[in-house]
NUMI-16550 format. One record per residue (C-alpha): residue in one letter; y, x, z. Coordinates in steps of 0.1 Angstrom, whole numbers, plus 2048, in hexadecimal, padded with zeros to 3 digits. Layout:
residues N
AYXZ...
***
This chain:
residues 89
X7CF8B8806X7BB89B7FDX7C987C7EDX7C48567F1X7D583A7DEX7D78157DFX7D97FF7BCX7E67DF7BEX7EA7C37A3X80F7C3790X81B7A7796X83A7947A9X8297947CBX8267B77C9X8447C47C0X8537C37E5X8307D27F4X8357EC7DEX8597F27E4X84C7F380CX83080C804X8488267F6X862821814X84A82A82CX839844815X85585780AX8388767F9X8288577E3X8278597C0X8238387AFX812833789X81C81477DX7FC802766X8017E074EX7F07CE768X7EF7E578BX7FE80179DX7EE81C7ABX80082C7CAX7F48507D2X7FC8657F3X7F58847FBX7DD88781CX7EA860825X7FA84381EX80782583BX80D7FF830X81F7F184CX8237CD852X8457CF861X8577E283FX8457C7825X8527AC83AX8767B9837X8707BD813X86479A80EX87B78C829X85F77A83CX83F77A853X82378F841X7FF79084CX7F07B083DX7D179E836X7E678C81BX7E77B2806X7C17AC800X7C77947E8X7DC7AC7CFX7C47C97D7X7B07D77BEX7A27F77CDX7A68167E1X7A18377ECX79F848814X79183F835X7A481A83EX7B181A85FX7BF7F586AX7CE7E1883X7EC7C1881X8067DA878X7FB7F5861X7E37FE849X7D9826842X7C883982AX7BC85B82FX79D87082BX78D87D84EX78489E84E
***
């Protein structure tokens, strides 16, 4: 099974995007870096709007995660609500 990841910049804003990534990917594993983290998945990974905004406790547009994005890896698939990564085959 292929993997994909998503590295964000460690920082404050982060912190609850992160927590939200790992709810809703329960199979993650996440390598923590001085200045990012780097979330791998096995096959895919989901960032849904919905589980960041109860983590931050408000309104979050998911265009907002670009600006703590440094790279990553799989096929992007995207709409209001969620944001996947996963290799077609």
């Amino acid at each position: 099974m292929s993997t994909v990841f998503i590295a964000l910049q460690a920082n404050e804003d982060t912190r609850p995007i992160i927590d939200a990534i790992v709810i809703d990917n329960p199979d993650c594993t996440v390598n923590r870096q001085p200045a990012m983290v780097k979330i791998d998945a096995p096959g895919s990974l989901t960032v849904r709007r919905d589980t960041i905004e109860e983590q931050l406790g408000r309104a979050y547009d998911l265009q907002e995660l670009n600006v703590n994005l440094i790279t990553l890896s799989g096929n992007v698939e995207e709409d209001e609500d969620t944001l996947t990564l996963r290799w077609n085959s």
